[in-house]
N, C-alpha and C positions, 0 to 999 in steps of 0.2 A: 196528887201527892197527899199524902196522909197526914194528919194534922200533928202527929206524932214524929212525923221525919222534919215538919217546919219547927216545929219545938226544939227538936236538936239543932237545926242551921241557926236557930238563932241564939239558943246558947252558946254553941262554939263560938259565934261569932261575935257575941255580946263580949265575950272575956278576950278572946282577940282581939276587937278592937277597944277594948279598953285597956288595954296593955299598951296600944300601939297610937292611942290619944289619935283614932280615927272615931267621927261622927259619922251617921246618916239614918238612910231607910229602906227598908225591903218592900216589896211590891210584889205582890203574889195572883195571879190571874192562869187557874188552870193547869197549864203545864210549864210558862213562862213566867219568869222572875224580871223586875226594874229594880234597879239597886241606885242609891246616890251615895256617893263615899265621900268625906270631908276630913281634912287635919292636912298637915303635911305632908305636902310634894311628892318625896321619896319616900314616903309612908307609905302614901295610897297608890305609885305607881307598882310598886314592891307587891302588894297587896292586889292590883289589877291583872301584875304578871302570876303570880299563884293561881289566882283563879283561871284567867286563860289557859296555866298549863293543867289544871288539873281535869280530869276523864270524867268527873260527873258534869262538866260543865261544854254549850256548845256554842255556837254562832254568838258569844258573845260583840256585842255594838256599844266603841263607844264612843256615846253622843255629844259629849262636851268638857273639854277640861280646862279651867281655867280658873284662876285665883278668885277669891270671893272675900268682900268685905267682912260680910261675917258669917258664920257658919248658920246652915237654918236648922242644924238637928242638932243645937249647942247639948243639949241634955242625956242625946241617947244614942249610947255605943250601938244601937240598930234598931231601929224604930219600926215597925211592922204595923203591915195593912193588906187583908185581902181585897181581892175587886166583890165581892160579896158584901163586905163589911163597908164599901165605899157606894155602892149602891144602894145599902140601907141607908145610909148618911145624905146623900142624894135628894132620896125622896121626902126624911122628915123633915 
């Protein structure tokens, strides 16, 4: 995917979810995306349903939902990281 088409998912998404006082983080690796979504319930099941119905997206998995003491992405409507950039980190 082009570094220009993750620029745009993550602005749409950045103003989405700052509208919709949802947190987390993107995870980008190749052709597959991890995502962690945080805020209210009905926010982010609302939010899980969108995405599953929508056509650019597929075999979405999801791996855990459950209430959390406190949010770990308190500061960023979508916090972004490639596995590139998590392998430079890695090593130094």
């Amino acid at each position: 995917m082009a570094r220009e088409q993750i620029e745009q998912i993550l602005f749409v998404s950045r103003r989405n979810n700052e509208a919709a006082e949802i947190t987390g983080a993107l995870l980008f690796s190749d052709t597959n995306f991890s995502q962690v979504l945080e805020g209210p319930r009905a926010d982010v099941e609302r939010l899980y349903e969108t995405l599953n119905h929508d056509p650019r997206h597929k075999d979405l998995l999801l791996l855990l939902s459950e209430p959390l003491a406190a949010r770990q992405f308190p500061d960023w409507s979508m916090a972004y990281m490639s596995m590139a950039y998590m392998m430079i980190a890695v090593l130094v």
